[in-house]
N, C-alpha and C positions, 0 to 999 in steps of 0.2 A: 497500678499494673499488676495482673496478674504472676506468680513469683517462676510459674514457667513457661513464662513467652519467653523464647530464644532473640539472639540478639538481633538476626536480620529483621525478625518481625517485629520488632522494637523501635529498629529504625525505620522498616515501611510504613510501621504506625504515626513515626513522630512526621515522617516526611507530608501523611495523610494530612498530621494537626496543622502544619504547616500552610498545607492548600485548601484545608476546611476550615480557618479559623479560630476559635480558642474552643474545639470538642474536648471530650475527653477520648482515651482510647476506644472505647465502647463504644461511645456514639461513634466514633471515627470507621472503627470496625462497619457500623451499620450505615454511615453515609455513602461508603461503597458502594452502591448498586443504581442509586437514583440521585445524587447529591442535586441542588439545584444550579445551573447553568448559569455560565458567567457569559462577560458580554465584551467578546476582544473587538482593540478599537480598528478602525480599519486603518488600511496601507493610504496612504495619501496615492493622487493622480504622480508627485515627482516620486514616492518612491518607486511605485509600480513602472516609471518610466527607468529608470534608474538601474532595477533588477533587470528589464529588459536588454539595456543600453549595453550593460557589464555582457552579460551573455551572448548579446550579438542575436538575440533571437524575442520574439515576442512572443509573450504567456497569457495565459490565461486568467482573469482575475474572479473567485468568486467571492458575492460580494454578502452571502448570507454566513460564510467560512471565514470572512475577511482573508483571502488565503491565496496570494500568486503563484501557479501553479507552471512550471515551463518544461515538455517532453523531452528527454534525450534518446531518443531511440536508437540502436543500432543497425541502422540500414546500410552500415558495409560488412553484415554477415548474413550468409546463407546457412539456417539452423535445420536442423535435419531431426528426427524423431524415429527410431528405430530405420532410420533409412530416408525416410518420407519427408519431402522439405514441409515446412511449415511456415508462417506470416511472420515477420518479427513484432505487428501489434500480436500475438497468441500470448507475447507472457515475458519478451525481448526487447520492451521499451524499457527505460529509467525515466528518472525525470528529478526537479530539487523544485521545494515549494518554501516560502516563506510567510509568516504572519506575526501578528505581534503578542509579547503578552497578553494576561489580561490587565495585568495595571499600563499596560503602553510606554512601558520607558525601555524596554525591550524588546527584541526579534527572535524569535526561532529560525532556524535554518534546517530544514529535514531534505533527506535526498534516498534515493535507492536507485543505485550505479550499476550496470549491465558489463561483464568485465570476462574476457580470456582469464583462463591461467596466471598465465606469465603478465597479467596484467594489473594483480592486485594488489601485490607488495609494491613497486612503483606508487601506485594511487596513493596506498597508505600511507607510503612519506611524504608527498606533496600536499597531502590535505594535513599533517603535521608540520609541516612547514608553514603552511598557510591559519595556524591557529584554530584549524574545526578536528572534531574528534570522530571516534569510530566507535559505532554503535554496534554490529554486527557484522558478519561475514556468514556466507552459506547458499547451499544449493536452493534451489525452485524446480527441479527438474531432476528425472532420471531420462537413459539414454539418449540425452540430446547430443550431438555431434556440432561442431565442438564444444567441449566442456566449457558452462559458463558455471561462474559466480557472481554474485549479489553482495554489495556492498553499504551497508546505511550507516553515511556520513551527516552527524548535524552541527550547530554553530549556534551561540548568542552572542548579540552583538546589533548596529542598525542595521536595517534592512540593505543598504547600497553597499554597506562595509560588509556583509555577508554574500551580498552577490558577487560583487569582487574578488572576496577569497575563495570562493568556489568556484570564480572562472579561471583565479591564476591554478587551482588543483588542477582544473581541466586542459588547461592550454595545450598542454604537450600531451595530449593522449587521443586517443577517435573520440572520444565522447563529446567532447568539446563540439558545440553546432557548426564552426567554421568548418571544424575537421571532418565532418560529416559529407557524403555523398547525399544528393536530395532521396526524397521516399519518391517510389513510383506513383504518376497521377495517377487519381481516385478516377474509378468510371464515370463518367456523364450520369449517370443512374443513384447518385448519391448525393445529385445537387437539389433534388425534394421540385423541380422544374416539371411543367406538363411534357418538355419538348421529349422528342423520341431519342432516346438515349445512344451518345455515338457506340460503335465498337470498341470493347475492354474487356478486360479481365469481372469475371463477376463478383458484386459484394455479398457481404453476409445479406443483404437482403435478398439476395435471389436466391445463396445458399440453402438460406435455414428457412422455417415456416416459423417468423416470429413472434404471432399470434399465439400460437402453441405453447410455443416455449414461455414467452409472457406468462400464460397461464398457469404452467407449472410452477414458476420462482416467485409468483406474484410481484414479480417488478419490472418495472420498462426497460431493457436494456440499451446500447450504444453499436449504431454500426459503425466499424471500422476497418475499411478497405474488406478486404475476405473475411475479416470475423464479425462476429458476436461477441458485445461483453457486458455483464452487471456488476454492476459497482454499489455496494451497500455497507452502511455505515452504522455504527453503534448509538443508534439515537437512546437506547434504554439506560445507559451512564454516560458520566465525563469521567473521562479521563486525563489526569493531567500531569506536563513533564517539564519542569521548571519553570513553571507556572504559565505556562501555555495550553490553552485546549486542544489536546488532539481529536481532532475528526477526519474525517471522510477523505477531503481534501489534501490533506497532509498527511496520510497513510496508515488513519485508522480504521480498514472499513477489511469487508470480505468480498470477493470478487470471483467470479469465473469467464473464462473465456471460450467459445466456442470455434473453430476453425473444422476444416473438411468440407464437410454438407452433410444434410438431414440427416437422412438414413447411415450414414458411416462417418461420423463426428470425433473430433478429438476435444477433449475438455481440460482447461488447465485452470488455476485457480488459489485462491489464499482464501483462511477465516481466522477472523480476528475475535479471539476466547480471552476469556480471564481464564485462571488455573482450573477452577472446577469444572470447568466445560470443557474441556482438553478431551475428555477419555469418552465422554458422550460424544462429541463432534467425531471422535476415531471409528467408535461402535457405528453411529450413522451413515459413516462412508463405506467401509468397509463392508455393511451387510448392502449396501449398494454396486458392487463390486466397485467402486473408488479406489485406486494406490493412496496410501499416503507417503509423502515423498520426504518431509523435512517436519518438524517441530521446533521454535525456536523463537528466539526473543527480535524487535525489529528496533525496539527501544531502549534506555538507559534511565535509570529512575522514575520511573512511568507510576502514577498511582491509580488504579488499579492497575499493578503487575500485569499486563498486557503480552498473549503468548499468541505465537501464527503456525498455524499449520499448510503445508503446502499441497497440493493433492492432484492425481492425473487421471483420467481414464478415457475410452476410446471404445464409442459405439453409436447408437443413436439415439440422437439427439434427446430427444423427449424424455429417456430412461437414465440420460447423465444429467439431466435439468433435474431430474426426480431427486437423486441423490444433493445436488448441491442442495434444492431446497430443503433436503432432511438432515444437513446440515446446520442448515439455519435455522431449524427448526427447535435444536438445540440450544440456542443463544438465548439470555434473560431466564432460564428455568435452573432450579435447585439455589444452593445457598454457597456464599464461598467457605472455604475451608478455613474452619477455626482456628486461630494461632495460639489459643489454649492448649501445654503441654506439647507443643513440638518441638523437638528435641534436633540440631544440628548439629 
């Protein structure tokens, strides 16, 4: 080892040997960028019924992620944007997703919890009580009314014995799916049916022209109730966090979401960087007129050091699609920053 690599980068590096096998730092340094991809085992049918069972609610299983994925949204707030109400799919769901290592004798537990104020020192003891820890805390948002935070809670441990402890966190607070009021039915017009669709509130599909927008981000997006949203994931690395593959499904990916309609759109969203892309991803949005709203970690020992930035803007359509894709357009270029002679 080089005599002035500082000690954090000493232990990123050792944590790397760890998840790469017997490298050395060098190669370790350069497995960073494309390592080769492991192959986590799946959730069995009882565990996935299990997470369900604990939660009171049923999830989503993908099965290319091995990755149970179950929403908690907050459908008993009404969120406001300089005034202007907004969906709570725009950027006000949560949700806790599980999967297993890659050697399979273990579980990950990842979450990102949609919280008041006054509602996340409460959390924080409960989920210490319940044996999961705390990975982050932080905004997603400027001027929303009322003030939310963001909270990313995870756990190792089985998969059933994880869903449990993060249902006993949840029990006593709104997140909890019992505690929940239901979401408003989806229009008739989002069942994909020939039939002529009843009277409702319209979806992003009538909102937005998403053909267009398609085109601009080059990837299919997701309707949900009034919005738009793309969901994209760091297929160019692995990254990994106690020996778990973080992907897409468990909240390694970059997203935006669309709300309003076409012509006078609100755009909210995350990009998921390693360190070196941080200040290219800022320059991208910004010369796009994008806010950037937060910069900040969503993980704990993550190899590659995995950093999120959060980002707003409000116009049309087509010219906020322009910016997130020159955001992405950022991701996999340059080199990570050397930890030769960095001095902490």
């Amino acid at each position: 080892m080089k005599e002035n690599i500082s000690r954090r980068d000493a232990l990123r590096a050792t944590a790397l040997l760890g998840a790469t096998s017997l490298l050395s730092i060098d190669d370790a340094r350069g497995a960073v960028s494309a390592p080769p991809k492991g192959k986590t085992p799946a959730l069995s049918p009882a565990n996935v019924a299990a997470i369900d069972a604990a939660m009171g609610k049923k999830g989503t299983y993908n099965e290319d992620q091995a990755t149970h994925l179950i929403g908690l949204p907050r459908n008993d707030l009404k969120i406001t944007i300089k005034g202007e109400p907004v969906p709570i799919a725009f950027g006000f769901g949560g949700w806790v997703a599980i999967k297993h290592t890659l050697d399979g004798k273990s579980a990950m537990l990842m979450s990102d919890t949609v919280l008041l104020q006054e509602e996340v020192n409460p959390l924080i003891s409960a989920a210490l009580a319940n044996g999961l820890e705390i990975g982050a805390v932080h905004n997603h948002f400027f001027y929303e009314e009322p003030r939310i935070f963001y909270m990313h809670i995870s756990g190792m441990g089985a998969p059933a014995d994880l869903a449990r402890k993060f249902a006993a966190t949840l029990k006593n607070s709104k997140l909890f799916p019992a505690n929940q009021p239901p979401a408003a039915a989806p229009a008739a017009a989002q069942s994909g049916n020939n039939a002529a669709p009843a009277a409702g509130p319209p979806t992003g599909k009538e909102l937005f022209d998403l053909l267009a927008l398609d085109a601009v981000v080059k990837y299919k997006g997701v309707v949900n109730g009034p919005t738009y949203k793309y969901t994209v994931g760091r297929d160019d690395l692995q990254a990994l966090m106690m020996n778990t593959e973080m992907t897409a499904a468990i909240g390694l990916n970059s997203w935006a979401a669309f709300a309003g309609k076409q012509d006078n759109a609100h755009i909210a969203g995350d990009i998921a960087m390693l360190e070196h892309e941080v200040n290219p991803v800022i320059k991208a949005l910004r010369a796009h007129n994008l806010e950037v709203v937060a910069v900040h970690n969503h993980m704990l020992g993550d190899t590659p050091r995995m950093m999120f930035l959060h980002y707003y803007g409000r116009g049309p359509a087509t010219l906020l699609a322009t910016g997130f894709r020159a955001a992405l357009d950022q991701l996999g270029k340059g080199k990570p920053m050397r930890m030769d002679g960095m001095k902490h």
